[in-house]
N, C-alpha and C positions, 0 to 999 in steps of 0.2 A: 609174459605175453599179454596177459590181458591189462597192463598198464602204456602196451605196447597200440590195444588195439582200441583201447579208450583212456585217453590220456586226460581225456576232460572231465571224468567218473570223477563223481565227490565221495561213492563210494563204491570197494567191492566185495560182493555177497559171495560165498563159496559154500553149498552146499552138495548133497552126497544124491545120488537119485534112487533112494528109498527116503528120504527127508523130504515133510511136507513143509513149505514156507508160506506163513500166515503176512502175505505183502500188504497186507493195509496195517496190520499191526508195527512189522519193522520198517516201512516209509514214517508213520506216525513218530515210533521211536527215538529213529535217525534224526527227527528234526530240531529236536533237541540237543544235539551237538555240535559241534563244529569241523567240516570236513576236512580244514585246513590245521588241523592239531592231531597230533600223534592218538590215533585210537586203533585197537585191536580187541574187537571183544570176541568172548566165543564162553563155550561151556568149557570149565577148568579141569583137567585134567593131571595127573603129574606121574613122571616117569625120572626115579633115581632123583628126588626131590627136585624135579626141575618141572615149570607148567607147562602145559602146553593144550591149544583149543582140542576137546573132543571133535574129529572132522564130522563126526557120525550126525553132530547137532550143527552143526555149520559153524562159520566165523565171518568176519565183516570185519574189511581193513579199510580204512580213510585213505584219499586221496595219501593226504601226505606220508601215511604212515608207508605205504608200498613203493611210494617213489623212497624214500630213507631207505628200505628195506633192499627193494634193488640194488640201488646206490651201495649200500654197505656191503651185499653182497658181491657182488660183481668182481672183483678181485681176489676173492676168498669161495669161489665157486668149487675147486679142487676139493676143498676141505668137507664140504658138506655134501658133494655127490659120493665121497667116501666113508661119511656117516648113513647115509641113503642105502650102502652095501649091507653096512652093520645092523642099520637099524630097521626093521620092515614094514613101520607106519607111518605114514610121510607126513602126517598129522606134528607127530612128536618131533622129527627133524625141524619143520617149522616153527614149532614152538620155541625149540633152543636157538633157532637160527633169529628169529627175532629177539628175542631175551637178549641176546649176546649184541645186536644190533641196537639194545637201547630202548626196544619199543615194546614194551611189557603188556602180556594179556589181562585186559581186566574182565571178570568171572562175572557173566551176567546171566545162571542159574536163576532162577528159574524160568526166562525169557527162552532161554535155548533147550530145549531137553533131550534126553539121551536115548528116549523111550518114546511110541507110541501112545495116545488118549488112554488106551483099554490097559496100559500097563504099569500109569503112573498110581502113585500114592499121593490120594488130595490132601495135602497138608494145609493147616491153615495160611503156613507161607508162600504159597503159590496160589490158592483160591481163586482171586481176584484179579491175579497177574496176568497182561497182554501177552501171552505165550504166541513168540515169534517161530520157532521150529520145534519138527516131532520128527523122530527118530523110527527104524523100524517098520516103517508103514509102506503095505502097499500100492501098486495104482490105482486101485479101487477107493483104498482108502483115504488116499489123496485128494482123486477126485470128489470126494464126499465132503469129505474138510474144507475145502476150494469152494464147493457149492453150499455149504454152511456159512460161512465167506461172505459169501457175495449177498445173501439175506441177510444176514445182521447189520456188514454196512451199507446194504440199502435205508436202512434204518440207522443208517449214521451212529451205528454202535462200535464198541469194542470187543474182536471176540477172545474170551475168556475162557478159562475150563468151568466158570461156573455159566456161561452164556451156554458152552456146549452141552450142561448137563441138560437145562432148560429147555434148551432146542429138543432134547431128544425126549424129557418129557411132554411138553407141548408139540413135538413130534411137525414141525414147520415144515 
């Protein structure tokens, strides 16, 4: 459907609505790639050794990768609404159904996360990193993150978990 209702999309964002989406960080990110090559990223997950995007953190599929993705699917439609009985997170169905379609998740942890600002563990590995979703968060918390947002790149910044720490010390 939605390659149906934007066929001109170079990309499509699928997130969860307790997921906050830091859009100035993942338009930045995006631009970096190319829409017209097979991309599926998401937070990695795996079920019975197979990956598949955590939905809870969002995913992000390239023009091309969704038209393939249709495409391959559409004939083999039976087979996957009857893993959809089986399986009961549609998240994981995706996963294998693109795996199996050729067009593999590449795992871009720490940029997606699974968790909430107040729940993560600041590891030196994510410090610094343009975290594009948060997981678990309310509307309130949403909107607070959104409104942290919009300050930083007023300031033509990048927001980060170390910008957010800042912000709440300097208290903006």
């Amino acid at each position: 459907m939605a390659l149906q209702a934007r066929p001109g999309a170079k990309w499509f964002a699928f997130i969860e609505d307790d997921t906050a989406l830091v859009w100035s960080n993942l338009l930045r990110w995006l631009m970096t790639y190319d829409h017209e090559d097979l991309y599926f990223f998401g937070r990695e997950e795996r079920v019975a050794d197979h990956p598949f995007p955590y939905g809870g953190s969002g995913f992000v599929l390239s023009n091309a990768a969704l038209q393939k993705a249709v495409h391959w699917m559409t004939p083999q439609m039976d087979q996957y609404l009857n893993l959809t009985r089986d399986q009961m997170y549609g998240d994981v169905v995706l996963g294998w159904m693109l795996e199996d379609a050729g067009i593999p998740l590449t795992d871009i942890s720490p940029l997606f996360q699974g968790e909430s600002p107040s729940m993560l563990e600041y590891t030196e590995n994510m410090w610094c990193k343009s975290v594009i979703t948060h997981h678990h968060m309310s509307g309130d918390e949403i909107t607070s993150l959104w409104k942290l947002e919009q300050k930083i790149t007023e300031k033509d910044g990048v927001l980060t978990p170390a910008s957010k720490k800042t912000s709440i010390l300097i208290d903006l």
